[in-house]
ROLOFI-343807 format. One line per 10 residues: for each residue z, x, y of C-alpha. Coordinates in nm, 2 decimals. Layout:
Z,X,Y  ...
***
This chain:
-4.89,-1.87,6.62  -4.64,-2.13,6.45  -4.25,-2.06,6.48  -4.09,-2.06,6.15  -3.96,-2.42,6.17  -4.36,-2.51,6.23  -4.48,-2.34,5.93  -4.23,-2.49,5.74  -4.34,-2.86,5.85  -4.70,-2.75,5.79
-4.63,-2.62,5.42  -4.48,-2.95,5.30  -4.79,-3.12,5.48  -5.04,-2.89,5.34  -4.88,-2.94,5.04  -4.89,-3.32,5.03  -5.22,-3.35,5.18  -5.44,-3.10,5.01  -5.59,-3.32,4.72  -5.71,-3.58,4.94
-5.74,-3.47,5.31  -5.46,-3.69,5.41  -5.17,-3.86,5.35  -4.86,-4.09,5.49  -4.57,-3.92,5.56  -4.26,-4.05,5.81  -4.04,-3.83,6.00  -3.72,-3.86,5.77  -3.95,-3.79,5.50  -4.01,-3.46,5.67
-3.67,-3.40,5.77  -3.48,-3.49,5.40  -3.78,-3.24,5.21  -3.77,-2.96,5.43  -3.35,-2.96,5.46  -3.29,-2.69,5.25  -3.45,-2.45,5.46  -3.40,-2.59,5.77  -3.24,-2.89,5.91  -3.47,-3.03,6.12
-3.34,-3.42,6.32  -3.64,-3.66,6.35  -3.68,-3.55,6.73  -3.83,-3.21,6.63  -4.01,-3.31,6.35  -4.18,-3.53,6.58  -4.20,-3.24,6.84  -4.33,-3.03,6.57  -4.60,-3.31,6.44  -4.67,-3.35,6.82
-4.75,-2.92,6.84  -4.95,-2.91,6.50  -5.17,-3.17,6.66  -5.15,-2.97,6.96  -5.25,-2.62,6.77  -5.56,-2.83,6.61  -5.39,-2.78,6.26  -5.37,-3.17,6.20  -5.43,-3.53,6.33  -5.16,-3.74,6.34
-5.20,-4.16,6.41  -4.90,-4.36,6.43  -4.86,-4.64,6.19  -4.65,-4.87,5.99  -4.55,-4.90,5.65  -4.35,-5.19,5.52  -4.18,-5.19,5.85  -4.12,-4.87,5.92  -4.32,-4.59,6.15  -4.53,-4.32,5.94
-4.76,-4.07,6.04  -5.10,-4.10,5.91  -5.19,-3.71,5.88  -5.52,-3.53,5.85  -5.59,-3.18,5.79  -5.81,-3.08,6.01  -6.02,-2.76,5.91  -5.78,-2.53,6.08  -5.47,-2.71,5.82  -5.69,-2.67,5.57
-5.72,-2.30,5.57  -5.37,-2.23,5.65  -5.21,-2.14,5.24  -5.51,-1.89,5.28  -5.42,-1.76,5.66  -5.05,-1.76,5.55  -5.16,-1.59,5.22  -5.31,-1.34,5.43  -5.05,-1.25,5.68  -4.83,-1.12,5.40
***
C-alpha cells in the first residue's frame, strides 16, 4: 500500500509516462510539480522513486541530461494499472 506522499509521486509519473511507457523526469522536477500538495525535498523524492521501484510499480535508471541527473522511468505493469487500481479504491 502507497502512503499518500507515494501516490502523489506515482500520479504525476503515471501521468507523464502513460503515452509512451516511459519518460525522463529529475527529482526537482518531481519536487516543483507535486508542491502544491505536498512539499516534498529531493531526498524523499528519491526515497520515494527508490520505494516505487521497490513496490514493482516502476523502473528507475539513473542518467544524465545536459549535465544534470534524471531518472529514466518505466512503468512497469503494476504502474500501469494503478489510475484503474486508484479508480477502484474510491
Amino acid at each position: 500500500m502507497l502512503s499518500k506522499k507515494e501516490k502523489i509521486v506515482m500520479q504525476y509519473i503515471y501521468s507523464n509516462c502513460q503515452k509512451k511507457g516511459s519518460c525522463l523526469l529529475s527529482s526537482s522536477d518531481i519536487s516543483s510539480a507535486v508542491a502544491e500538495s505536498c512539499d516534498l525535498s529531493l531526498y524523499e523524492v528519491d526515497e520515494i522513486i527508490s520505494n516505487l521501484v521497490l513496490e514493482n510499480y516502476i523502473t528507475a535508471v539513473n542518467s544524465d541530461k545536459n549535465g544534470r541527473p534524471v531518472y529514466c522511468i518505466s512503468l512497469n505493469s503494476k504502474g500501469a494499472s494503478f489510475e484503474r487500481d486508484r479508480q477502484n479504491q474510491k
